[in-house]
C-alpha positions in Angstrom: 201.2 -109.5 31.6 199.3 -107.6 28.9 196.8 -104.8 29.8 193.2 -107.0 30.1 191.4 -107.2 33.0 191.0 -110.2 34.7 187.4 -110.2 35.1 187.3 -110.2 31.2 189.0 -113.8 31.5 187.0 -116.8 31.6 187.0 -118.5 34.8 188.4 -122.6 35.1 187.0 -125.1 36.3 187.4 -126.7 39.9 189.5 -129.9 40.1 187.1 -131.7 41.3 183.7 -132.4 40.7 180.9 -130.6 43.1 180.0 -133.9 44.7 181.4 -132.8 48.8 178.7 -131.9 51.4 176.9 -128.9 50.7 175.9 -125.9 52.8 172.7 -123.6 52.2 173.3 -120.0 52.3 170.2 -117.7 51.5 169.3 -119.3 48.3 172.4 -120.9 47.1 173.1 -124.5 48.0 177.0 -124.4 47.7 179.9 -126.4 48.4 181.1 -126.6 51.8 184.4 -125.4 52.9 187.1 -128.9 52.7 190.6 -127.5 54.3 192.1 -130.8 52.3 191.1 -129.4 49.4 194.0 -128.9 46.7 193.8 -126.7 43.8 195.9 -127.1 41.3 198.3 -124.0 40.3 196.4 -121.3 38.0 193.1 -122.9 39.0 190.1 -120.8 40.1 186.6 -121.7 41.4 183.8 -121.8 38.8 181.0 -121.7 41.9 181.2 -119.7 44.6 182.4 -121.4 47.7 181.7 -121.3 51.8 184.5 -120.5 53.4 184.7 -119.7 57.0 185.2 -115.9 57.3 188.1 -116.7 60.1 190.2 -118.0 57.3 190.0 -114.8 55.3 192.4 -112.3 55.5 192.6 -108.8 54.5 195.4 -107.9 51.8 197.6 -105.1 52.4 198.1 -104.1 48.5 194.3 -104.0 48.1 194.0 -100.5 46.2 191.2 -99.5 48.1 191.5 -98.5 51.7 189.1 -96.3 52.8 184.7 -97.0 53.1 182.1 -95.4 53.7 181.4 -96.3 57.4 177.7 -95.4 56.7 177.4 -97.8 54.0 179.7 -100.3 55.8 177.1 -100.8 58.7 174.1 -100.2 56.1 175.6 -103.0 54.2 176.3 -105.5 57.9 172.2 -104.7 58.6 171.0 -106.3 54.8 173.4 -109.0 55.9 171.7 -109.7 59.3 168.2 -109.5 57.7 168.6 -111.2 54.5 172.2 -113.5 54.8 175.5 -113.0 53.0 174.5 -111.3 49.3 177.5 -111.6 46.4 180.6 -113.0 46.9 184.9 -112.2 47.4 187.5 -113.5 45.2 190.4 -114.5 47.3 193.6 -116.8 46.5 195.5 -119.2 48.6 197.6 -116.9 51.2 201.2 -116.8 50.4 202.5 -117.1 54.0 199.2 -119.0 55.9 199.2 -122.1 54.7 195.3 -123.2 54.3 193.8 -119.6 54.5 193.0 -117.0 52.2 193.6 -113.7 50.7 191.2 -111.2 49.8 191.3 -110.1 46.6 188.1 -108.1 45.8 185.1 -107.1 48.0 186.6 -105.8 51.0 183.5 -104.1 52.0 181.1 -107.2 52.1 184.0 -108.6 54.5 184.1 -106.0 56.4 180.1 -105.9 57.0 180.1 -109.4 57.3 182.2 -109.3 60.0 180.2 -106.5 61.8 177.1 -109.0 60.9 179.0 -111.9 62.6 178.4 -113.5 59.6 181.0 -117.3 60.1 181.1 -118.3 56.4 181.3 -116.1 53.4 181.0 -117.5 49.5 184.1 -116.7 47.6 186.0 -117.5 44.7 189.0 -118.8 45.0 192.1 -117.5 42.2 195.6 -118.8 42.3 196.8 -115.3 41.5 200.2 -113.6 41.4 200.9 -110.7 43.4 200.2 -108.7 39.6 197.5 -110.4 38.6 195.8 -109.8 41.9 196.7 -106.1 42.1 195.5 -105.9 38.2 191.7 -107.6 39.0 191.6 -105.8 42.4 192.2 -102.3 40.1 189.8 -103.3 37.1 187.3 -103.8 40.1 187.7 -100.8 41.8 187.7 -98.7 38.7 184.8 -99.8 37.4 183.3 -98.4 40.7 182.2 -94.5 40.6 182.9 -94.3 44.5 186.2 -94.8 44.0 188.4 -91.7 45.0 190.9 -89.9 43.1 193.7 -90.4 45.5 192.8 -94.2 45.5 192.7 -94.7 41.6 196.0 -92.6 41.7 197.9 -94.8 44.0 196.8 -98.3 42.9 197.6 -97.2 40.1 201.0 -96.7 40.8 201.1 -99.8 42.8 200.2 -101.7 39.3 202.9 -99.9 37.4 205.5 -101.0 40.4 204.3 -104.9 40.2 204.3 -105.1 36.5 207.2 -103.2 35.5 209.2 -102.5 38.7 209.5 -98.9 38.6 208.8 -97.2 41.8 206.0 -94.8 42.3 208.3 -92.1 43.2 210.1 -93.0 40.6 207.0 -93.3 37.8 205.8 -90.1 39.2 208.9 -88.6 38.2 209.0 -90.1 35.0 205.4 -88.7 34.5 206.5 -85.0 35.3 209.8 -84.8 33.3 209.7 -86.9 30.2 206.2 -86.8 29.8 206.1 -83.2 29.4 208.7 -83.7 26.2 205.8 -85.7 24.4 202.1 -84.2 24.6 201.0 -86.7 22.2 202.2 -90.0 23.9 199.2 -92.5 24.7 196.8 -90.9 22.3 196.5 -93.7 19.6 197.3 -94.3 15.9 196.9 -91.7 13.4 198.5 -89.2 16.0 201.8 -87.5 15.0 204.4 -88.3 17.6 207.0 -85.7 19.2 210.2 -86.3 17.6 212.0 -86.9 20.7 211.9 -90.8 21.7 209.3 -92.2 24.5 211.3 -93.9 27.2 210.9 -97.3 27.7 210.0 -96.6 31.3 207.5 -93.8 29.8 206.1 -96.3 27.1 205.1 -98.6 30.5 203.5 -96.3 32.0 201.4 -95.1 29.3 200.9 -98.8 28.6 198.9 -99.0 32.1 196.8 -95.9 31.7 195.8 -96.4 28.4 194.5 -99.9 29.9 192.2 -97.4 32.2 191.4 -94.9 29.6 193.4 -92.6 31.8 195.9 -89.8 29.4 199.2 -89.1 30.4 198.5 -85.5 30.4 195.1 -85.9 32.9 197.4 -88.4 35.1 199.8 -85.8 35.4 197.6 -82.7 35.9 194.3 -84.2 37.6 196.1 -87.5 39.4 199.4 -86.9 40.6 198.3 -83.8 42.7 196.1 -85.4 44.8 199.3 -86.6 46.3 200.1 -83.3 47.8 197.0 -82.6 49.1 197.3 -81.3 53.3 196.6 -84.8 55.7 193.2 -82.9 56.2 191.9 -82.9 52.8 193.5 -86.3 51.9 190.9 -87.4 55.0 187.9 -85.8 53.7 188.7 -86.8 50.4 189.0 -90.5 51.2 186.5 -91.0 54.2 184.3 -88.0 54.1 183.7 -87.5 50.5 184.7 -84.2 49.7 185.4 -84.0 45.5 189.0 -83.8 44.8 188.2 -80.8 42.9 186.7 -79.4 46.1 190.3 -80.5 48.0 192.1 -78.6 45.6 190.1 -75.5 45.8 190.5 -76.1 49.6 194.3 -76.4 49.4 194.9 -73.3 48.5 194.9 -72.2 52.1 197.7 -73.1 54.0 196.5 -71.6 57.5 194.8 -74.5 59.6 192.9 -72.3 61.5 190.9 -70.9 58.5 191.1 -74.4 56.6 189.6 -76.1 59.7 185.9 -74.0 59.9 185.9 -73.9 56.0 186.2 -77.5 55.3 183.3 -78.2 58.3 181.3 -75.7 56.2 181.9 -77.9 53.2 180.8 -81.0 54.2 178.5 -80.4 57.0 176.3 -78.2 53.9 177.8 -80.0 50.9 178.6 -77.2 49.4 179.1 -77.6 45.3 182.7 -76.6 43.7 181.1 -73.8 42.2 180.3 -72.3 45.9 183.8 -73.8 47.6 186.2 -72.1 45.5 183.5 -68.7 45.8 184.4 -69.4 49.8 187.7 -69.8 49.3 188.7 -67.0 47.2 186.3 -64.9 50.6 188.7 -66.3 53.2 191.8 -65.5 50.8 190.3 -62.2 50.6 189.6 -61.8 54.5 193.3 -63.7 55.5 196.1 -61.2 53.2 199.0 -63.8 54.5 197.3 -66.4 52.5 199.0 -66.8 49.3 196.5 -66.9 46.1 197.0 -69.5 43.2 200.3 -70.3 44.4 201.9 -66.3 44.5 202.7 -65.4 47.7 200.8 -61.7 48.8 203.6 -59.0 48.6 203.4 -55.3 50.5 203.6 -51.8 48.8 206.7 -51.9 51.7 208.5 -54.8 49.7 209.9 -51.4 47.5 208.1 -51.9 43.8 204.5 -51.5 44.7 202.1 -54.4 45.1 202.0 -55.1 41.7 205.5 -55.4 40.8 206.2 -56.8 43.3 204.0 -59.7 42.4 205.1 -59.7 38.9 208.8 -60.1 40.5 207.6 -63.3 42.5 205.9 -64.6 39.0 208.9 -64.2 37.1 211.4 -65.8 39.6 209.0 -68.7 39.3 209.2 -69.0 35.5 212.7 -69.0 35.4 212.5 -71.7 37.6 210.3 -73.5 35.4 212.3 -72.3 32.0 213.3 -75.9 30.8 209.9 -77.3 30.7 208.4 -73.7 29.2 211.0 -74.2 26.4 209.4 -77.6 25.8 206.3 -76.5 24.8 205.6 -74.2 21.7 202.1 -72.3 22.9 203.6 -71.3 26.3 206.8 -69.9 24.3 204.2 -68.0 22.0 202.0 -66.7 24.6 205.6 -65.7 26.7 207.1 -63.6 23.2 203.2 -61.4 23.3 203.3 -60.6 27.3 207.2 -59.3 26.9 205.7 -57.5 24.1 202.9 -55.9 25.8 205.4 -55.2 28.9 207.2 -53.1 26.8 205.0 -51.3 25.8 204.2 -50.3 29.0 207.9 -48.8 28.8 207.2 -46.8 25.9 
């Protein structure tokens, strides 16, 4: 499938004309749900249609998993007071024959079954597990509630159903061979490494590029929100702390001072500006937390506190030597700080 968004593609038409009993819902007058109805393979719904909400089911791959409860509930009350507002797209379910499969608005299902609503107007898509995660994804992007983590892993999810790579194994991809080519994904007119893209890389790319998403930002400000601590991934998704707020936050490892910090966060919704000013406090006031990833070292530890940090920093370059080799400004900047550490020899 190439990289458009469904919602960009023009609808079909029915296969059947609208001439079945109708049902009046707020201020539509729609259709009414016919279980003999038969829609022919790659057909979709022009109209809305009322389908009885029982016959809906939620779908597992849906990219987005986590709602505001608050909104949720805000959302069930309109529904009460003024009737089912906007609609789902769902497709035929693949394993319950005459029922459906939620495609896209999760959130007006799930408030209109706190409502109690019985029928819900949907369109109906004959999609492919794909072309469902690929509308489901345009959807949610376009959405500025959507959370890091969530655009990170449906994202994955798309790259798996399109090109069969794993995520685990596209996140490797992503952090190995994408560091050998900087300029990959940037458009015409840029001059390419010299060492060949991957076909596994060039799919990838393919995906974010359809997002507007660079390698280089999926690597350094996607991919991390994988490892964030349970606790963070929680507030991230359902409480909404910022993800650059959880990564601030993860620098501390101790639960016991994570815990009363991340309370403070949200309960004042405090900016990133003032979290990472906390955090860098209780790194201060906890000396076995480690800071920026270097673990705290003792004048005991025999070279001094500072050596003995430097000693930590270098074992963790070497460890990182291949992919410092790979990229010219970090040899540069490595060849002036041996310099100037020699001169403190002199």
């Amino acid at each position: 499938m190439e990289g458009n968004c469904l919602s960009d593609r023009t609808v079909l038409q029915l296969t059947q004309t609208m001439t079945e009993p109708t049902v009046q819902q707020g201020s539509f007058t729609i259709p009414a749900f016919n279980s003999d109805k038969t829609l022919k393979p790659n057909i979709a719904s022009e109209i809305p249609i009322s389908i009885p909400r029982s016959r809906i089911h939620p779908w597992a791959d849906q990219p987005r998993q986590y709602f505001s409860e608050a909104s949720v509930l805000q959302l069930a009350d309109s529904f009460v007071t003024h009737g089912f507002k906007g609609t789902l797209v769902v497709r035929p379910h693949p394993e319950i024959a005459g029922d459906y499969q939620l495609i896209a608005g999760e959130r007006r299902y799930l408030a209109a079954e706190l409502a109690g609503l019985q029928n819900i107007l949907c369109f109906i898509g004959d999609f492919s597990d794909e072309n469902a995660l690929d509308f489901s994804l345009c959807e949610n992007l376009n959405r500025e509630d959507l959370s890091t983590l969530e655009k990170t892993l449906g994202i994955l999810n798309l790259i798996e159903a399109r090109f069969g790579i794993l995520p685990a194994d596209a996140i490797n991809i992503v952090n190995t061979k994408g560091h050998s080519d900087k300029t990959a994904g940037r458009g015409p007119g840029v001059r390419q490494s010299k060492k060949t893209v991957s076909h596994e890389l060039e799919a990838i790319i393919s995906v974010l590029q359809q997002f507007g998403i660079e390698l280089q930002t999926f690597r350094t400000a996607h991919l991390p929100t994988l490892k964030l601590p349970a606790i963070l991934k929680t507030a991230h998704l359902k409480e909404g702390l910022s993800y650059l707020s959880a990564r601030a936050l993860a620098q501390i490892t101790d639960e016991a001072v994570l815990k009363p910090l991340l309370k403070e966060v949200l309960t004042q919704k405090l900016s990133v500006r003032k979290v990472r000013a906390r955090v860098k406090e209780a790194l201060r006031a906890n000396p076995k937390e480690p800071i920026n990833g270097v673990e705290k070292v003792t004048p005991d530890q025999g070279m001094g506190t500072e050596l003995g940090k430097l000693k930590v920093v270098i074992e963790q370059l070497f460890k990182s030597k291949s992919d410092i080799e790979k990229d010219a400004v970090k040899v540069e900047t490595m060849k002036r700080l041996i310099k100037e550490l020699k001169e403190l020899l002199q």
